[in-house]
C-alpha positions as CSV (number, residue, x, y, z in Angstrom):
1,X,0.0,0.0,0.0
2,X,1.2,3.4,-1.0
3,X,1.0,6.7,1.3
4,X,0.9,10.2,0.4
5,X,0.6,13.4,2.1
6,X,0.9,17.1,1.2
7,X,-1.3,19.6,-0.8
8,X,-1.7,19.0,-4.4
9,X,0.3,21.2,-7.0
10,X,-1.6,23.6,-8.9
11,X,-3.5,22.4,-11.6
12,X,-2.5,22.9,-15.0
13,X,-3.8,22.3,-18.2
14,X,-0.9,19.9,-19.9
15,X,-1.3,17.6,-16.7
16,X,-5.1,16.7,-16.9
17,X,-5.2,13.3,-18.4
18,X,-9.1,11.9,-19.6
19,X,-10.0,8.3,-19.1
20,X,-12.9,7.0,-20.8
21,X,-14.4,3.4,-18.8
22,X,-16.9,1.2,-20.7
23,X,-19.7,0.5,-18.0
24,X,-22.2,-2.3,-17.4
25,X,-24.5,-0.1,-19.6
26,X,-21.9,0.2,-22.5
27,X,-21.8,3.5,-22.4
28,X,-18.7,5.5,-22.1
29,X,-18.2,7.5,-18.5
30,X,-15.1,9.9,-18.9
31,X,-12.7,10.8,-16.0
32,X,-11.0,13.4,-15.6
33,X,-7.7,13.1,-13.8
34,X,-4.5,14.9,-12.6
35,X,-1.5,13.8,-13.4
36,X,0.8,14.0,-9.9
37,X,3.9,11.9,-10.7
38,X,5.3,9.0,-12.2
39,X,8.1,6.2,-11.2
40,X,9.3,2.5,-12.0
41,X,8.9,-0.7,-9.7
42,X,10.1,-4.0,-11.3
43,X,11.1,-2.1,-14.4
44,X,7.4,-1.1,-15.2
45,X,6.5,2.2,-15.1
46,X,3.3,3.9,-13.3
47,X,1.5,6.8,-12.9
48,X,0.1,8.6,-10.1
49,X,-3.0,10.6,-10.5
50,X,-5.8,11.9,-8.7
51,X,-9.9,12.7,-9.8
52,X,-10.9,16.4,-10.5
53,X,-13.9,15.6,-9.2
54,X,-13.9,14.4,-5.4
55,X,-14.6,11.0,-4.2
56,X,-16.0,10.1,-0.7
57,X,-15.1,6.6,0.9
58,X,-16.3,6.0,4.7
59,X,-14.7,3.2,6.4
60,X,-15.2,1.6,9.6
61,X,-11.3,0.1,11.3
62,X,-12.8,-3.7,12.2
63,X,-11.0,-5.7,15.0
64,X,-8.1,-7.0,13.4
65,X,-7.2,-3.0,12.4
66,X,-8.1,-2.8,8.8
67,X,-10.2,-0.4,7.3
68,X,-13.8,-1.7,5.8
69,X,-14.9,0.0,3.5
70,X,-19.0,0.8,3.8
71,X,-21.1,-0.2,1.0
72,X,-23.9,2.3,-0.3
73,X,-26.4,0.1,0.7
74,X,-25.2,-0.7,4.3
75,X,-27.6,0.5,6.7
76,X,-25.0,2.1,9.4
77,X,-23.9,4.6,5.9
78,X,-26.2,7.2,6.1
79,X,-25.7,7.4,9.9
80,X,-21.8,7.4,9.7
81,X,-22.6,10.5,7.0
82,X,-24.8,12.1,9.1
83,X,-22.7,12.3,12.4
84,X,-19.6,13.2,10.5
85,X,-21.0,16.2,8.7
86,X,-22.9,17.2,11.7
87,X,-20.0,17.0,14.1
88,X,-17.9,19.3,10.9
89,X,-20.9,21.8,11.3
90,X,-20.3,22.1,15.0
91,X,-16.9,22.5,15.2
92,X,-17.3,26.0,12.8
């Protein structure tokens, strides 16, 4: 698993990289993704991007210390949601 920390650099046009998925429904959903950095493990090289558009993941840590990820259709998610955006409203 890979780490990373820090603000993002400024975005710029010549770094914004589109990637068009074929879905269930065949139709085409493009991304659109920044371009961070690049570098070479076992002589294959990779790229390191992130969305333009922000994703939102909410995980619960489980016994043995991993994170779970919470599926849309998991009953706790829209509580998890709800106490974290109310607890961010309080704290302003």
């Amino acid at each position: 698993m890979l780490t990373a920390s820090g603000e993002l650099p400024p975005l710029e046009e010549d770094n914004i990289i589109s990637l068009e998925l074929e879905e269930d429904t065949s139709e085409i959903e493009p991304d659109e993704l920044q371009f961070l950095a690049s570098f070479y493990s076992s002589e294959q090289k990779y790229n390191l991007c992130t969305p333009l558009s922000p994703l939102l993941f909410i995980g619960q840590r489980n016994q043995k210390g991993k994170i779970d990820i919470c599926q849309d259709h998991d009953d706790k998610f829209p509580l998890i949601l709800e106490e974290l955006l109310f607890d961010d409203y309080n704290n302003d």
